[in-house]
N, C-alpha and C positions, 0 to 999 in steps of 0.2 A: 547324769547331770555333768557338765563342764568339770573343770578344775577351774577356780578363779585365778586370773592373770596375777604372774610374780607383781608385785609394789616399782618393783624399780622399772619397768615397761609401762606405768601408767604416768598421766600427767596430771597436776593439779587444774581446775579448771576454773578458780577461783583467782578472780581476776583484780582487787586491789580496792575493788570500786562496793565493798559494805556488803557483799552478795558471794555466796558458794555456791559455786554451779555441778558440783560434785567432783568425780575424777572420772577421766575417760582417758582410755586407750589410746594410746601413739596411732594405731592404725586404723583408727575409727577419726582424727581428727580431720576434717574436709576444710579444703582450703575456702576462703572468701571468694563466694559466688565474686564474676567481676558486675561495675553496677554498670546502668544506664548508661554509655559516654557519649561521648559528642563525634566520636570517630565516625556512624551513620548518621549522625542529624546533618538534613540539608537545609539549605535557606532556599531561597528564590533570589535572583541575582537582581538590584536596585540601581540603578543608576542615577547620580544626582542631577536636578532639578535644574534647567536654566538658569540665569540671571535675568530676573523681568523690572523692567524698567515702571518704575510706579507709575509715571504718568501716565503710560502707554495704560497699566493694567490697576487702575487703585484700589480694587476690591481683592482681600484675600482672607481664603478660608481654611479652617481649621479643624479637622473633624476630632470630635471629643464623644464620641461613641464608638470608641472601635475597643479591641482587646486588648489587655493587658500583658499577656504570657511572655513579649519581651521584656520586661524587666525581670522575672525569675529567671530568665534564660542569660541575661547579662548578669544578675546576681553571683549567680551557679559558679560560670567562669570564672568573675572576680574572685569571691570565696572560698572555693570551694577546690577549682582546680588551676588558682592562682596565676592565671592567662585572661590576655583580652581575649573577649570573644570576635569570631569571623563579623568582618563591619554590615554583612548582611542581616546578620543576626538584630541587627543595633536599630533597633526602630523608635525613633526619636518621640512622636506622637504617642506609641504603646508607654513607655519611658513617663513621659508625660500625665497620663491620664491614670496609672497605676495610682498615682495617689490621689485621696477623695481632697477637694476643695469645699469649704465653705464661705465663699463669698455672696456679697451681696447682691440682688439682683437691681438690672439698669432702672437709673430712675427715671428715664424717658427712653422715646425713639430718639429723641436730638442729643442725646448721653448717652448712647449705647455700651461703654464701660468706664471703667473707674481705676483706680490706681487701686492696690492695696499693698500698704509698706508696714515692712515691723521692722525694728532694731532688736538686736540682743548681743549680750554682754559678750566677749570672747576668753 
């Protein structure tokens, strides 16, 4: 059987945070995997959107069933690795729709929406 490692070659692994994770070896400690980063995430490149003249066009729409995953992907950025994210990234609709709405539904076809306003204290 081994000899057990001198004491002054080992390191405490008890980290401050209510928990002893024992002691390990200088030469067993492995660095932090690196994580996820955004160095390979691509976007798809976006170009904005004319300026359309309402008369010409006065219907416009708004799709409220798409995905979400742009708002954790701008989260991430802000948060997390304290940069804007690339403007492709930035999908304004996904932004959007991340959060659920409970509003009420139209009370006619001749009303097709309604205002909803709240105040709150600052």
């Amino acid at each position: 059987m081994a000899e057990p490692m001198p004491m002054e070659k080992m390191v405490s692994g008890y980290d401050g945070g209510g928990m002893s994770y024992g002691i390990v070896a200088n030469d067993q400690i492995m660095p932090m995997p690196p994580q996820p980063g955004t160095e390979n995430e691509k976007y798809g490149e976006f170009e904005d959107n004319p300026v359309k003249q309402v008369s010409a066009e006065p219907v416009s729409t708004f799709s409220i069933d798409v995905d979400t995953a742009a708002y954790s992907v701008v989260r991430r950025y802000l948060e997390r690795e304290n940069v804007l994210p690339p403007k492709d990234a930035v999908r304004t609709e996904e932004l959007i729709n991340y959060f659920s709405y409970d509003y009420e539904l139209p009370n006619s076809k001749n009303e097709p929406f309604q205002t909803d306003i709240a105040v709150y204290d600052t």
